[in-house]
C-alpha positions as CSV (number, residue, x, y, z in Angstrom):
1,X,3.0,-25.1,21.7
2,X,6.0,-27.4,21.5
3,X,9.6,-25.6,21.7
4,X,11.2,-25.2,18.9
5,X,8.8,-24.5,16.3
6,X,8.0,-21.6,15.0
7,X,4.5,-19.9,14.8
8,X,2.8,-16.7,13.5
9,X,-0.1,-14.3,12.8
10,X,-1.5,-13.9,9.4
11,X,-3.3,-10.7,8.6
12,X,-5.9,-10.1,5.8
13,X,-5.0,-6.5,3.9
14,X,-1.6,-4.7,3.1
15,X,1.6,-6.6,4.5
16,X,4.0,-4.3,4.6
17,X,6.9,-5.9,7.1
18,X,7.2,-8.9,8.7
19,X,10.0,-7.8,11.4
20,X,13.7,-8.4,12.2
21,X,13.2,-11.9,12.9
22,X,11.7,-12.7,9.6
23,X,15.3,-13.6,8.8
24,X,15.7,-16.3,11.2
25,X,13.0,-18.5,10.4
26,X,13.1,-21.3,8.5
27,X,11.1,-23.5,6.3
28,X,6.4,-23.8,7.6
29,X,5.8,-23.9,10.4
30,X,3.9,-27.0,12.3
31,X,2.7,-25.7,15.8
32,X,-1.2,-26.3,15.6
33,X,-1.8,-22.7,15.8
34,X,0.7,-21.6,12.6
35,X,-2.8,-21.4,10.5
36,X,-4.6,-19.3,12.9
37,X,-4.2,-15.7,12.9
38,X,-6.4,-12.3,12.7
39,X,-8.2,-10.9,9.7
40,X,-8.4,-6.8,9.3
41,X,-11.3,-5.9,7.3
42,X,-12.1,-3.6,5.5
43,X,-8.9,-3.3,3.5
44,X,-9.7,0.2,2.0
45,X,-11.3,2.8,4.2
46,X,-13.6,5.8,2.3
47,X,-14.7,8.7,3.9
48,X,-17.5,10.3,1.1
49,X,-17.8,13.7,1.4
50,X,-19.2,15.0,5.0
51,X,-18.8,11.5,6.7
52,X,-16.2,12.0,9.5
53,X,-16.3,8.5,11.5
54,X,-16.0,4.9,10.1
55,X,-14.8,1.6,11.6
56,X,-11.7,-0.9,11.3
57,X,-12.6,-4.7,12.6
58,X,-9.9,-7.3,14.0
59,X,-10.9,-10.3,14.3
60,X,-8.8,-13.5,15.8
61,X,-9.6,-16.5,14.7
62,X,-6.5,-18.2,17.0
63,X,-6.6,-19.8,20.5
64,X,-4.8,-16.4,22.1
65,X,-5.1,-13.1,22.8
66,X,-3.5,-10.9,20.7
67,X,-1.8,-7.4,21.9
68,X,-1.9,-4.4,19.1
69,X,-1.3,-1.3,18.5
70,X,-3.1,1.3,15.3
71,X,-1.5,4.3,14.6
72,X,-2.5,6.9,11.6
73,X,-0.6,8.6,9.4
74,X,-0.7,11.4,6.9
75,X,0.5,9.6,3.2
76,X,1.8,11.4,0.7
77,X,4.0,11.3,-2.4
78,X,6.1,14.7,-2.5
79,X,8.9,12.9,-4.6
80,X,7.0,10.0,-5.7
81,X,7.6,7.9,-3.5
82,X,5.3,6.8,-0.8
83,X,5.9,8.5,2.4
84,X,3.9,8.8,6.1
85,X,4.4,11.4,8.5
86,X,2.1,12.1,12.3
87,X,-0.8,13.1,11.9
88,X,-3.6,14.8,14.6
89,X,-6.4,15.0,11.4
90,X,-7.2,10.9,11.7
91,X,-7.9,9.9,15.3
92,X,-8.3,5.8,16.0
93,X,-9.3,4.9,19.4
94,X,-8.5,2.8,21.2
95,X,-4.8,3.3,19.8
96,X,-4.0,0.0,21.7
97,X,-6.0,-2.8,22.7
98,X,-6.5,-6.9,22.7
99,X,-8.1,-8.9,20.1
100,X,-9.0,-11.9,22.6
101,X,-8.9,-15.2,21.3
102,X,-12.1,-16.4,18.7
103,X,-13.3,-12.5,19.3
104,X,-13.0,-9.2,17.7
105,X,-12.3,-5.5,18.2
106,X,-13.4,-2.7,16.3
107,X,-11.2,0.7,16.0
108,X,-12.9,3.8,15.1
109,X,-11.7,6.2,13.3
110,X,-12.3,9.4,13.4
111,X,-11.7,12.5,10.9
112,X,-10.8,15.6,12.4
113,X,-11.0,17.5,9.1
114,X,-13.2,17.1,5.9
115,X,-10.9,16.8,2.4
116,X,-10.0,20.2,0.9
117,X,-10.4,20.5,-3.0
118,X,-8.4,17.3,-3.8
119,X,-9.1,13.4,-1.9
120,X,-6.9,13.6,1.1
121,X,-4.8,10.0,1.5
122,X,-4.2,8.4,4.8
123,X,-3.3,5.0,6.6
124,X,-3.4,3.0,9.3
125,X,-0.4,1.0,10.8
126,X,-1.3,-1.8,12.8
127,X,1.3,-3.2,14.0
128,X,0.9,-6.9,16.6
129,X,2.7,-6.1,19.9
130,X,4.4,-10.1,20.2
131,X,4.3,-12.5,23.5
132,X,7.4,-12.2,25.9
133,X,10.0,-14.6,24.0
134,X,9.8,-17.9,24.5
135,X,12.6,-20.4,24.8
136,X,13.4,-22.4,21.2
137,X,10.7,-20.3,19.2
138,X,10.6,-17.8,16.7
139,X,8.3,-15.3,16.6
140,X,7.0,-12.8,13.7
141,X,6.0,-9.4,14.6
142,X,3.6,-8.5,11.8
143,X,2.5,-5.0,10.1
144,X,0.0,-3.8,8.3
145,X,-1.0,-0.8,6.3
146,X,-4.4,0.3,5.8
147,X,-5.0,2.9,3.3
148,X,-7.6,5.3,4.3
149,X,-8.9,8.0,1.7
150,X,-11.2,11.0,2.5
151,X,-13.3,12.4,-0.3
152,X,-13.7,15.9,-1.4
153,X,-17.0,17.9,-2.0
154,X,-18.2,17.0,-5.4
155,X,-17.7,15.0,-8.6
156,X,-13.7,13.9,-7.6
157,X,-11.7,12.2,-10.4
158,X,-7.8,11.0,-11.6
159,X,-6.5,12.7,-14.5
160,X,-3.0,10.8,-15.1
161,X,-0.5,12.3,-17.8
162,X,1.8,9.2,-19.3
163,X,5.4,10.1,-20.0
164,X,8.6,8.2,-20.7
165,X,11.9,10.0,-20.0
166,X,14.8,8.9,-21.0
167,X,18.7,9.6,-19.6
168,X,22.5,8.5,-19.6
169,X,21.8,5.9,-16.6
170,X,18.8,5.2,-18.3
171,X,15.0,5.6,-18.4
172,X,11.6,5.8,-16.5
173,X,8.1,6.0,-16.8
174,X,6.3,8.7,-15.7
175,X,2.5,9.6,-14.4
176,X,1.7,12.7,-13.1
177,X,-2.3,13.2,-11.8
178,X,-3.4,16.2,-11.6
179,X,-7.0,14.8,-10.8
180,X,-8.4,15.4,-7.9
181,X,-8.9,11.3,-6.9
182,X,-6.3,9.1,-6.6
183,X,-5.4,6.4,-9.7
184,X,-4.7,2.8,-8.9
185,X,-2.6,0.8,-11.6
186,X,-1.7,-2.4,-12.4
187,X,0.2,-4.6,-15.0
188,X,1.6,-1.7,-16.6
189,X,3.5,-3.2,-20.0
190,X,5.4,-1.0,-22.1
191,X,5.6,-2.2,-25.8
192,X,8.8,-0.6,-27.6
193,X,8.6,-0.1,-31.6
194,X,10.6,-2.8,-31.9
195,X,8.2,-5.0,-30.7
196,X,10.0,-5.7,-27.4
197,X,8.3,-5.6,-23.8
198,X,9.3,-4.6,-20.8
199,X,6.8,-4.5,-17.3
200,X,6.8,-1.8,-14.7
201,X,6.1,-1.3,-11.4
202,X,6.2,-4.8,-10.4
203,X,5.4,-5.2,-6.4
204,X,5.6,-1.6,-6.5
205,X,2.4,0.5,-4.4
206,X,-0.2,0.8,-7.4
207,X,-1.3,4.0,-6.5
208,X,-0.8,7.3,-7.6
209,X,-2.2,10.1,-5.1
210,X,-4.1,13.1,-6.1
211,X,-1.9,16.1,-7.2
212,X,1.2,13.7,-7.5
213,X,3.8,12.2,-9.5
214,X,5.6,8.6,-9.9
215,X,8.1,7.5,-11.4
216,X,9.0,3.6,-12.3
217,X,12.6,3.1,-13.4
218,X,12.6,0.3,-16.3
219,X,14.5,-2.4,-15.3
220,X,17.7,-3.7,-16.6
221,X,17.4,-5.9,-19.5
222,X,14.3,-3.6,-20.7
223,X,14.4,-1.9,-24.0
224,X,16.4,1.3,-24.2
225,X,13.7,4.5,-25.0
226,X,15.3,7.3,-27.4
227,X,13.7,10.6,-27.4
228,X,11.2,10.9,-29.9
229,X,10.7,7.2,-29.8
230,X,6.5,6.2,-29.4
231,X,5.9,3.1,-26.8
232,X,2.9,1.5,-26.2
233,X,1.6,1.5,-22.4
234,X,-1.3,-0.7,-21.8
235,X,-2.2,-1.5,-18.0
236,X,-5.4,-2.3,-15.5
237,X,-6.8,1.3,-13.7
238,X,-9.6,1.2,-11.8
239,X,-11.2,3.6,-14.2
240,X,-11.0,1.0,-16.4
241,X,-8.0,-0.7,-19.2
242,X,-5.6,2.0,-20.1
243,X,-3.9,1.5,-23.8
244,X,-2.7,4.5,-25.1
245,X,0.8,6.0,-27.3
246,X,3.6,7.4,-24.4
247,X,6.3,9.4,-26.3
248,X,9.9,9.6,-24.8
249,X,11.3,12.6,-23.8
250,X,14.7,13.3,-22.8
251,X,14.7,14.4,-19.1
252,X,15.8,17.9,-17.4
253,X,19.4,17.3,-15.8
């Protein structure tokens, strides 16, 4: 590698930060190796009910070695948004390791603990460990967030109720699933009676866990709900196109 250019790793799934350094670099990259990277498949792990191990696969496709480290965490949504805490249910082994160049490393994964009466939500951070610093080059320290889900006993699915509230700063849409599966949405459009549009969510986490709630502040410049007031939400689920009346409600102060 020449000094002076910059290079990085590209992984295949979630990114979910690039790093501190991510700020000093500066337009592509031309080192030969800029293209090469590692590849993290699958990008969604499922436990079905009763299974307790599965398997995460790195693969480098570059000319080095590359350091890393997986870690799991408990994910939840208490207030909506998404939050990870240490966990001892998910065990990955080995919890460091080297993908060596052109190779491949498989993590295992290991529940310690089948689901309870509602899919229990997980993920994995992998994050690269970077070469010593070398003089003239910038270097990107990459992360990436696997979501792993564990299914419970039985017929498990979402049960999402739409809401718009509405207050003095202004207004929000709403989902609460009560389901016992997580909901995944997309391209969520509300249409106001006026005719006017307004998209939510946008590079927002699409899902919504089991027993949880979210909440998507409408941006500014988006029509202004009324209690009372009937929007139409249409959006992609993966239980298929949702297109249904959401009524505005004025919110508890």
């Amino acid at each position: 590698m020449k000094p002076g250019r910059p290079y990085c790793r590209r992984f295949a799934g979630q990114v979910v930060a690039l790093g501190a350094l991510l700020a000093a670099a500066g337009g592509p990259g031309e080192a030969e190796d800029f293209a090469q990277g590692i590849t993290i498949f699958p990008v969604t792990i499922e436990f079905p009910p009763g299974q307790l191990a599965a398997v995460l696969t790195l693969q480098n496709d570059g000319d080095r070695d590359l350091p890393f480290q997986a870690r799991p965490y408990a994910w939840g949504q208490p207030q909506g948004p998404d939050t990870l805490a240490e966990t001892d249910l998910l065990a990955v082994s080995p919890p460091l390791g080297v993908v060596p160049a052109h190779g491949r490393q498989v993590v295992r994964l290991v529940l310690r603990r089948s689901a309870g009466a509602r899919e229990a939500a997980y993920r994995i951070i992998v994050d690269q460990i970077p070469p010593p610093p070398e003089a003239g080059v910038v270097g990107f320290s990459l992360r990436v967030s696997i979501p792993v889900f564990a299914e419970p006993q039985g017929r498990a699915a979402p049960h999402a109720r739409w809401r718009l509230e509405a207050t003095e700063g202004g207004a929000a849409l709403v989902a609460a699933n009560d389901g016992d599966r997580r909901q995944v949405v997309r391209d969520m459009v509300l249409t106001a009676p006026d005719g006017r549009r307004a998209e939510v969510g946008r590079g927002l986490s699409p899902y919504i866990l089991a027993g949880a709630t979210r909440r998507w502040p409408l941006a500014r410049g988006s029509p202004t709900p009324r209690p009372g007031e009937d929007y139409r939400l249409t959006a992609r689920a993966d239980t298929g196109a949702i297109d249904q009346v959401v009524t505005v409600e004025r919110a508890d102060p």
